[in-house]
LUMSE-739321 format. One line per 10 residues: number of its first residue (from 1); for each residue x, y, z of N, C-alpha, C. Coordinates in steps of 0.2 Angstrom, whole numbers, plus 5000, padded with zeros to 4 digits. Last residue first. Example, Ala and Ser with C-alpha at 12.3 -4.5 7.8 and 13.67 -1.06 7.14 Angstrom:
REM LUMSE-739321
2 = 5064/4989/5035/5068/4995/5036/5064/5000/5039; 5066/4972/5039/5062/4978/5039/5066/4984/5039
***
This chain:
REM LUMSE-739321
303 = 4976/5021/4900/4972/5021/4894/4967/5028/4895; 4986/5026/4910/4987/5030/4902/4982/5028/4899; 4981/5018/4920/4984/5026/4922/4983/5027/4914; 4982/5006/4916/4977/5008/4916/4976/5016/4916; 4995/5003/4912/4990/5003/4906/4984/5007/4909; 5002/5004/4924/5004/5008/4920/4997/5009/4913; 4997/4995/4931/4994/5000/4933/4994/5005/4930; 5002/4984/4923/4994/4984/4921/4992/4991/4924; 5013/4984/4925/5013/4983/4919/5006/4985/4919; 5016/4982/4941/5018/4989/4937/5014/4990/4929
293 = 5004/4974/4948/5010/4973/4943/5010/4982/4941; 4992/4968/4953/4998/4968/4955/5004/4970/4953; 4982/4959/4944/4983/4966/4943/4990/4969/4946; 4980/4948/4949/4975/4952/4953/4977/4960/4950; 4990/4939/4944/4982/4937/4941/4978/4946/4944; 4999/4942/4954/5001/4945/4946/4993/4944/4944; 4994/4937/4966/4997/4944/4965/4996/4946/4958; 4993/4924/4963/4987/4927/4964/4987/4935/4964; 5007/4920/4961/5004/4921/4956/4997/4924/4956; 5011/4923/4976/5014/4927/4971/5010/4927/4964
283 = 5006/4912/4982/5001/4920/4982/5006/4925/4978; 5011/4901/4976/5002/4904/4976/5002/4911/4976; 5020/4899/4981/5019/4902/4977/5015/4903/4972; 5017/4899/4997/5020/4906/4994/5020/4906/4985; 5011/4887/4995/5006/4893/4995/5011/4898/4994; 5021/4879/4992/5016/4878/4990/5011/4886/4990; 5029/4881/5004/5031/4883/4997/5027/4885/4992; 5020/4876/5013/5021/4884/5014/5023/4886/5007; 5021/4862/5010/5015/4865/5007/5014/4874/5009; 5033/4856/5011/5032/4859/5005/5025/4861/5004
273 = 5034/4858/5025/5038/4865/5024/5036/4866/5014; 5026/4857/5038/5024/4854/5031/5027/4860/5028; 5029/4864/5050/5028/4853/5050/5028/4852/5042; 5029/4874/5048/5035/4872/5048/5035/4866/5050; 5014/4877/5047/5019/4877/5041/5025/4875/5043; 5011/4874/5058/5007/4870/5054/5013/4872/5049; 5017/4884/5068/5020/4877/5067/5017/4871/5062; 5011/4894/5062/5017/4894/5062/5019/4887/5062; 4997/4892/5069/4999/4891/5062/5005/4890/5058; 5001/4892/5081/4998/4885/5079/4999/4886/5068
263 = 5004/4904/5084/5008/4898/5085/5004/4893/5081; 4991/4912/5079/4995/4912/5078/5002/4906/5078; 4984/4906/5093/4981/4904/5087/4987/4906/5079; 4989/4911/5104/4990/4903/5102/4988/4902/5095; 4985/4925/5102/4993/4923/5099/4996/4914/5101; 4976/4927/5089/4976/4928/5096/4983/4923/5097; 4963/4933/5079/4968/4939/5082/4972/4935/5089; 4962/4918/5069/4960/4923/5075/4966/4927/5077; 4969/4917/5054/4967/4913/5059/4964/4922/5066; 4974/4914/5038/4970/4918/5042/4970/4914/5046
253 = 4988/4908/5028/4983/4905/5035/4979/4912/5038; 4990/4907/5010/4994/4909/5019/4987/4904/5024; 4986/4905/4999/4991/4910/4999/4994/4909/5006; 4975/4892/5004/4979/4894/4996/4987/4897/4995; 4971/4895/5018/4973/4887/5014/4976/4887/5007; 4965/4909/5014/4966/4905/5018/4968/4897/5015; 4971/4920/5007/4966/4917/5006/4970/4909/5010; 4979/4936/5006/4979/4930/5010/4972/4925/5011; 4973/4948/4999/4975/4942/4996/4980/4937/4999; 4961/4951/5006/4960/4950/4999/4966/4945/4997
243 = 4968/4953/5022/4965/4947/5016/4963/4946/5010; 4971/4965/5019/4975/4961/5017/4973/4955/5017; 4957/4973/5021/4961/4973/5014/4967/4967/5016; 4959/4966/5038/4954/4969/5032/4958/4969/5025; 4960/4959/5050/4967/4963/5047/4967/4966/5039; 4954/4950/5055/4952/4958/5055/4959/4961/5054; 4960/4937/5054/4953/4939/5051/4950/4946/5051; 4977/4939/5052/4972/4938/5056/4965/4940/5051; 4990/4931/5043/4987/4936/5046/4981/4935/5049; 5004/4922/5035/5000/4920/5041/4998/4930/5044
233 = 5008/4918/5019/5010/4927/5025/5004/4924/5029; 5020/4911/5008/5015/4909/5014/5016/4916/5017; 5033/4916/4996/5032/4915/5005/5024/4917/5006; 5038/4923/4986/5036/4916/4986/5034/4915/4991; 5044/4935/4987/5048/4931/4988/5046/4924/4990; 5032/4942/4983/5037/4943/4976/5043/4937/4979; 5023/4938/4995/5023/4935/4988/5028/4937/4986; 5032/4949/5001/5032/4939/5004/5031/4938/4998; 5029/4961/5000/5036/4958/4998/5035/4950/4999; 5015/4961/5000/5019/4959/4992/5029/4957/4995
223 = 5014/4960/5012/5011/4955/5010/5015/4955/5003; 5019/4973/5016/5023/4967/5018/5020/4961/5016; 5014/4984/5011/5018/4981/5007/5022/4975/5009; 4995/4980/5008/5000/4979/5014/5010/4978/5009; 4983/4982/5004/4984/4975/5003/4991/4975/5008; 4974/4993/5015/4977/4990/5011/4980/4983/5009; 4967/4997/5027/4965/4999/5022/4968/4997/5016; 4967/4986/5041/4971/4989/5038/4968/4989/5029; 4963/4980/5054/4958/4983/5049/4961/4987/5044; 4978/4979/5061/4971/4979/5061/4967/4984/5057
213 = 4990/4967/5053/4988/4973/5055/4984/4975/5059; 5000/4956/5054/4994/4955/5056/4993/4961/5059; 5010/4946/5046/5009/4953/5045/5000/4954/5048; 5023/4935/5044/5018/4937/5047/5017/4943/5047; 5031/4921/5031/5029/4930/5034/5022/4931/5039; 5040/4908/5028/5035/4912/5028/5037/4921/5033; 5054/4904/5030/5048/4899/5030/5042/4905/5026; 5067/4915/5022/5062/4914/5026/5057/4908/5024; 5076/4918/5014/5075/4914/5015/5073/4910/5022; 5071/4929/5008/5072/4924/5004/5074/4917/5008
203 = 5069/4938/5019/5063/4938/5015/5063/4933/5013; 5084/4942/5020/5078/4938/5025/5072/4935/5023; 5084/4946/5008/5087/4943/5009/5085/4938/5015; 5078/4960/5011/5077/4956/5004/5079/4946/5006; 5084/4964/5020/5078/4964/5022/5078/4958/5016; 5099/4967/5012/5097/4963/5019/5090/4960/5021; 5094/4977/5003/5096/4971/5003/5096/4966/5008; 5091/4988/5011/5086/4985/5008/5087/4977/5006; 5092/4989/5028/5096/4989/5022/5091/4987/5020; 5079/4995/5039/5083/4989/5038/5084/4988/5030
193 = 5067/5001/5044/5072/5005/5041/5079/5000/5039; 5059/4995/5049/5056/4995/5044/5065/5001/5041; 5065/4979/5058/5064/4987/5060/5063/4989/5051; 5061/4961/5062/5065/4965/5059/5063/4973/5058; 5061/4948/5068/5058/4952/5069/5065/4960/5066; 5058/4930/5067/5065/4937/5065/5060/4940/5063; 5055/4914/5078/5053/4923/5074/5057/4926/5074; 5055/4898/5072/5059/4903/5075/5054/4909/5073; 5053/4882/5078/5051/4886/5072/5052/4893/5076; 5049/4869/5083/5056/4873/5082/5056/4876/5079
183 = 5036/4868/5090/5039/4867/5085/5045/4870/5085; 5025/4875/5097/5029/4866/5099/5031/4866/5095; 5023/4890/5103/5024/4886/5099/5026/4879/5099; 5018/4897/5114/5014/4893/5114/5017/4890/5107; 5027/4911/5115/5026/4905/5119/5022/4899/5119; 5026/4917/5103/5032/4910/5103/5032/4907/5108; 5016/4925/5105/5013/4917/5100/5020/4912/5102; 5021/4937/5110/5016/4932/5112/5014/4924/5109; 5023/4944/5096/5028/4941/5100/5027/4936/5104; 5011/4945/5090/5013/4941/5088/5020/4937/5092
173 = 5007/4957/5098/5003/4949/5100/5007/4944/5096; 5015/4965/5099/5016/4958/5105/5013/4953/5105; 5010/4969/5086/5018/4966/5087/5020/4961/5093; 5001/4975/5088/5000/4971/5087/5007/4967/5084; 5004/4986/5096/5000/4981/5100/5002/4975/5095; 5018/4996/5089/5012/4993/5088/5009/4988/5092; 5029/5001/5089/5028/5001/5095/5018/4997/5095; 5032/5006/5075/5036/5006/5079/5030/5006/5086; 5023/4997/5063/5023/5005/5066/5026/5003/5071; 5028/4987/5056/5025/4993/5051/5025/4998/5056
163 = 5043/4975/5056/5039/4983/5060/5035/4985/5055; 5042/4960/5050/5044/4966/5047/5039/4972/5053; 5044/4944/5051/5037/4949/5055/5041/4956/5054; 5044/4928/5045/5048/4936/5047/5043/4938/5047; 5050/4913/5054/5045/4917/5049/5048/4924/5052; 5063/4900/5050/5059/4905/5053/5053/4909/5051; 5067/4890/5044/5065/4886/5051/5061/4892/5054; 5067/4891/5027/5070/4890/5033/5066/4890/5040; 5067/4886/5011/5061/4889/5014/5064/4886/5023; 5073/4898/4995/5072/4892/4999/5066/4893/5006
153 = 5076/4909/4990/5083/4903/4990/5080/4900/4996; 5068/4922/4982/5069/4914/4985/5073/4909/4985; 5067/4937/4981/5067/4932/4977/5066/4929/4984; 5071/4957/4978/5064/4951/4979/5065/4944/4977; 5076/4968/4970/5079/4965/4976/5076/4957/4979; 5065/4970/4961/5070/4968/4959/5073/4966/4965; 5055/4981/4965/5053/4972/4967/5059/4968/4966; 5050/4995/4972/5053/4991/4970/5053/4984/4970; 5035/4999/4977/5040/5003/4973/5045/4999/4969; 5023/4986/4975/5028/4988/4978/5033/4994/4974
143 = 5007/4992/4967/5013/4988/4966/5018/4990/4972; 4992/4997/4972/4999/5000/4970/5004/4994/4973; 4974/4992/4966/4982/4992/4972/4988/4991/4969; 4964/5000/4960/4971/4998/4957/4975/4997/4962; 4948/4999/4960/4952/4996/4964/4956/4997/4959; 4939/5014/4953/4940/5005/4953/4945/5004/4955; 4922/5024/4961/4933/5022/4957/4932/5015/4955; 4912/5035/4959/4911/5027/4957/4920/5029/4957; 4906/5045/4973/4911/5047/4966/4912/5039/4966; 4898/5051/4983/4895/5049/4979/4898/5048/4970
133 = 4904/5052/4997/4905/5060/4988/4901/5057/4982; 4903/5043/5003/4901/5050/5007/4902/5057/5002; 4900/5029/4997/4896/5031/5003/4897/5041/5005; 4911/5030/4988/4904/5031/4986/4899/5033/4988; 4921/5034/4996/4923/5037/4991/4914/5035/4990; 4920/5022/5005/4920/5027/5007/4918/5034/4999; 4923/5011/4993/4918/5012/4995/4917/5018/5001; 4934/5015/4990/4931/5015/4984/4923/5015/4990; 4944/5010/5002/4944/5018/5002/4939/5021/4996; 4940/4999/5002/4936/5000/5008/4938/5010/5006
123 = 4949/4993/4990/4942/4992/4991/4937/4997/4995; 4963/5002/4987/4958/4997/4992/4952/4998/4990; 4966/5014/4980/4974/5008/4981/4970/5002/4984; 4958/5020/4967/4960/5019/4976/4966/5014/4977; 4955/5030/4954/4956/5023/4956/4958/5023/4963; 4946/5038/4942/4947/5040/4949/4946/5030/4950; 4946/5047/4928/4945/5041/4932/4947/5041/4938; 4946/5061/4924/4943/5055/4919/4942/5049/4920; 4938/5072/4938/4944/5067/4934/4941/5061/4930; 4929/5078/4941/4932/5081/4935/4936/5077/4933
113 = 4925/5073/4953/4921/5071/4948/4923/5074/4941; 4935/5077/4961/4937/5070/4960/4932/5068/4953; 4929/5092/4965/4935/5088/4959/4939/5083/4958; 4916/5088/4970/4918/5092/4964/4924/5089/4961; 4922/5079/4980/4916/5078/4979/4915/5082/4971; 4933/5086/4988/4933/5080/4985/4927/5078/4979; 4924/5098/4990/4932/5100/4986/4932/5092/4983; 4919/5094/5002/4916/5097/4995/4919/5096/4989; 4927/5089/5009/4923/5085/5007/4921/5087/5000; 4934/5099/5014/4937/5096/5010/4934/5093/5006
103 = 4921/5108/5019/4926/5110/5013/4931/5105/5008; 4920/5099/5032/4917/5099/5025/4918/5104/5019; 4933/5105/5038/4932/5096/5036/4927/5098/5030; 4931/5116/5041/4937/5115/5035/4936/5109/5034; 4921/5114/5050/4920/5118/5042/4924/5117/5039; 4926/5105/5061/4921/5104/5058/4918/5109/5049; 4938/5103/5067/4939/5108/5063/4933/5106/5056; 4939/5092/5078/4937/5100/5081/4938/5105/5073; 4941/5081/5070/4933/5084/5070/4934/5091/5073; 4956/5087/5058/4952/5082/5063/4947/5084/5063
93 = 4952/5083/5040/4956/5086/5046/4951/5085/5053; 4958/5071/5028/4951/5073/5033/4955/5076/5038; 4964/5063/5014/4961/5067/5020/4956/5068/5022; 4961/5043/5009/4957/5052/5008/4959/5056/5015; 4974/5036/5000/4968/5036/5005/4967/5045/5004; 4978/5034/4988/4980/5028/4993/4977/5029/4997; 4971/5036/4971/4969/5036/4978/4971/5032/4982; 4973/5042/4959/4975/5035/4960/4976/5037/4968; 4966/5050/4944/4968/5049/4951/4969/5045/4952; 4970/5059/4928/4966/5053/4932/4969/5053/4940
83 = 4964/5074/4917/4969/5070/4924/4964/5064/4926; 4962/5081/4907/4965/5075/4905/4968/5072/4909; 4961/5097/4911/4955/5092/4904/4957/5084/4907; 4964/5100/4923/4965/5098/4920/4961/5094/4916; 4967/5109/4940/4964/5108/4936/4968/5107/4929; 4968/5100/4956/4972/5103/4950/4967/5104/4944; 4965/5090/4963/4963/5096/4962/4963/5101/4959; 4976/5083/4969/4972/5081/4963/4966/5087/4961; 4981/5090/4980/4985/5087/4972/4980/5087/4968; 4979/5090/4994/4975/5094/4987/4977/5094/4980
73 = 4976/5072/4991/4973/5081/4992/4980/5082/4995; 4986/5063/4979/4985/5064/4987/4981/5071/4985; 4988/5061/4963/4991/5055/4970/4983/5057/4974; 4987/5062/4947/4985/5066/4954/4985/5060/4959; 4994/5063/4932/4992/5056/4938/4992/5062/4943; 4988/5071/4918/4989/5072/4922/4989/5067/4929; 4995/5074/4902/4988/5069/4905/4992/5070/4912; 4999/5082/4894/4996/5080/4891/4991/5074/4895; 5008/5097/4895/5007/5093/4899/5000/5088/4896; 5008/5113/4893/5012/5104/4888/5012/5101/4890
63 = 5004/5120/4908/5006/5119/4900/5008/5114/4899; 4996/5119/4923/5002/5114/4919/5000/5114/4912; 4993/5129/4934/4992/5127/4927/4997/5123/4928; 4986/5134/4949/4990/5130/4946/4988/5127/4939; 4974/5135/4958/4977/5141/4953/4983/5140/4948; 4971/5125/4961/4967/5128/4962/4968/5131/4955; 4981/5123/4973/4980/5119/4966/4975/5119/4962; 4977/5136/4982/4986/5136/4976/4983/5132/4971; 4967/5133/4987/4967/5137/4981/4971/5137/4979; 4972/5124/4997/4967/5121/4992/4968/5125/4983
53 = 4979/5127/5004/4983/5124/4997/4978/5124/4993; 4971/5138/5011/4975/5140/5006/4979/5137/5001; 4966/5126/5018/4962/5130/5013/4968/5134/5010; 4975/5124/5027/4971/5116/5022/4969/5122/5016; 4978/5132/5034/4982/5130/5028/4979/5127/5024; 4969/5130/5047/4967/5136/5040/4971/5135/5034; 4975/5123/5055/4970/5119/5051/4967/5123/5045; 4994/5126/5054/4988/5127/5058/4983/5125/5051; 4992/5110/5048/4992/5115/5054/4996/5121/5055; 4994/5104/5038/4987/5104/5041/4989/5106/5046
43 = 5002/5109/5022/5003/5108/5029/4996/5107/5031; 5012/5105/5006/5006/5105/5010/5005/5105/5017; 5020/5109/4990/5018/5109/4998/5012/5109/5000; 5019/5098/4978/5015/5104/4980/5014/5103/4986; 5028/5093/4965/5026/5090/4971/5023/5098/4975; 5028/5084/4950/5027/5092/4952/5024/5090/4960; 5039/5075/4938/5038/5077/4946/5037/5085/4945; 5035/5070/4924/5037/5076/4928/5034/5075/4934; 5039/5061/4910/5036/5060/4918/5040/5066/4921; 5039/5055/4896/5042/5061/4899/5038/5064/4905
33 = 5038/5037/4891/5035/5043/4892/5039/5051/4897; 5046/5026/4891/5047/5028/4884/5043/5034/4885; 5045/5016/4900/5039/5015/4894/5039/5019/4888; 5053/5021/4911/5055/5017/4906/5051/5013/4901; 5046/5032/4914/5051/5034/4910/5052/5027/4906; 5036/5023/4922/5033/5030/4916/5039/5032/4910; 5045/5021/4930/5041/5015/4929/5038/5019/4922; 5047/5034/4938/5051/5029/4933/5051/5023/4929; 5036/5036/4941/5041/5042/4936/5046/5038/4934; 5034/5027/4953/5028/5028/4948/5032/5031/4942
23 = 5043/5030/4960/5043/5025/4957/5037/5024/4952; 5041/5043/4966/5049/5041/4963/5047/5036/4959; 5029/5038/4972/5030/5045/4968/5033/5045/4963; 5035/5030/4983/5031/5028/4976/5031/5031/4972; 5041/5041/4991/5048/5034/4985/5043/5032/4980; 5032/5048/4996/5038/5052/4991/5040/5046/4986; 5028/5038/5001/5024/5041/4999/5027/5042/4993; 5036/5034/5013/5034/5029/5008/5030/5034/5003; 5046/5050/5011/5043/5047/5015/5042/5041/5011; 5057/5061/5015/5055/5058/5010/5052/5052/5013
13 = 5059/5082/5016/5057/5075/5020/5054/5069/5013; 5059/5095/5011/5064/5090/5012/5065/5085/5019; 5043/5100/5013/5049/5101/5010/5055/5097/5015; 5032/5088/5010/5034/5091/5015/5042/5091/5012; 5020/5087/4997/5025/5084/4998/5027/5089/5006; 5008/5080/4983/5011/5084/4989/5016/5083/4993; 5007/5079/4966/5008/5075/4972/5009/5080/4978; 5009/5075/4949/5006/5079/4954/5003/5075/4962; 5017/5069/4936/5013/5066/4940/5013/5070/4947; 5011/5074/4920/5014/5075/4926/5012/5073/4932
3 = 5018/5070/4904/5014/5067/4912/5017/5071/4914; 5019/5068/4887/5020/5072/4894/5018/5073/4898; 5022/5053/4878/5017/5057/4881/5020/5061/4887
***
């Protein structure tokens, strides 16, 4: 089949975005399908831009092109007998640009209803998505780009806490928790630009993961790297979509936003190192059961 998988892009910057992009086209290539990157600049400022991409994607054909994956606005927009959507979250330009906001809106609202399916990476972006455009999706949370680097050589004295945003509040509170731990139990604290291998490699022979965002709109790709690496992921009660698949006592430890309560969990698994094992490799199979997989995103995008 002839894809194209339609996406926006900032000229020569490569982002988490850009690599899933990458990873989607070739995940499509080795199924035997002819996967075309069409990546379509986009800027939100000045706030006027917004409208001009709009009618580029507007005005954009793609001949021989036989089914169309539309990522991000104004991408999806595109017109196409035969395109599906796969929604990681919705623009919105700020409130001081009250008319170009509801243009998006509109524009969502219109031509999210032409596509032949419209999927969200979350729950919470399906339910906006109902609540404010009145458009039905169905959950497909996006697989890690990569998983091959991903294993388990075991379950060691530390837990890893991987940076999601350089200077996060909620980094101290986890920093916070080593004061109040009793156990020997250590935190490796790691920067999101960290060799891939290496990172991987932490992963494996880590006790467990913490990852305790707030209200975070997705399953989180620090949560899949733990599962694919069998690893318990200790998070917080308001760290939203990533409980879907931290389930307390099964895959990891929900516990309160509070950094004894954290400590305490930490040490609950490094007192009991074959019940961490236990849940890391829980939450790897509640991962595969849940859809998690290239293999099922791929069915759904094509059926």
């Amino acid at each position: 089949m002839n894809i194209a998988i339609v996406d926006t892009c900032v000229p020569f910057f490569k982002g988490a975005a850009e690599h899933f992009s990458e990873a989607l086209r070739l995940q499509l290539a080795a199924r035997g399908h002819n996967a075309l990157p069409v990546r379509i600049p986009f800027r939100t400022e000045p706030a006027e831009q917004v409208l001009d991409h709009l009618l580029a994607c507007r005005l954009l054909t793609l001949p021989r092109i036989e089914r169309v994956i539309a990522l991000r606005f104004p991408a999806y927009c595109v017109p196409h007998p035969n395109k599906v959507v796969w929604l990681a979250s919705q623009f919105r330009p700020g409130k001081e640009d009250d008319a170009i906001r509801q243009v998006v809106i509109n524009a969502d609202s219109l031509y999210l209803a032409q596509a032949r399916r419209v999927f969200t990476s979350s729950q919470v972006i399906s339910e906006q998505l109902q609540k404010v455009n009145g458009i039905a999706s169905e959950v497909l949370h996006a697989p890690l780009a990569r998983t091959e680097h991903f294993f388990c050589s075991g379950y060691g004295d530390y837990f890893l806490c991987p940076e999601w945003v350089a200077g996060d509040q909620r980094l101290a509170l986890v920093v916070d928790a080593i004061k109040y731990v009793k156990s020997g139990v250590r935190l490796v604290m790691i920067p999101s630009c960290m060799n891939e291998n290496e990172r991987a490699r932490l992963f494996a022979e880590a006790l467990g993961c913490i990852y305790t965002p707030y209200d975070e709109d997705s399953c989180g790709d620090v949560t899949l790297e733990a599962y694919h690496s069998r690893k318990p992921v200790i998070t917080c009660r308001d760290s939203g979509e990533v409980t879907i698949l931290v389930r307390h006592g099964e895959t990891g430890l929900v516990v309160e936003p509070q950094p004894a309560a954290i400590a305490e969990a930490m040490d609950e698994l490094f007192n009991d190192r074959d019940r961490a094992a236990k849940m890391g490799n829980a939450g790897y199979e509640l991962m595969m059961a849940s859809g998690i997989n290239w293999d099922n995103a791929i069915e759904k995008l094509l059926a």
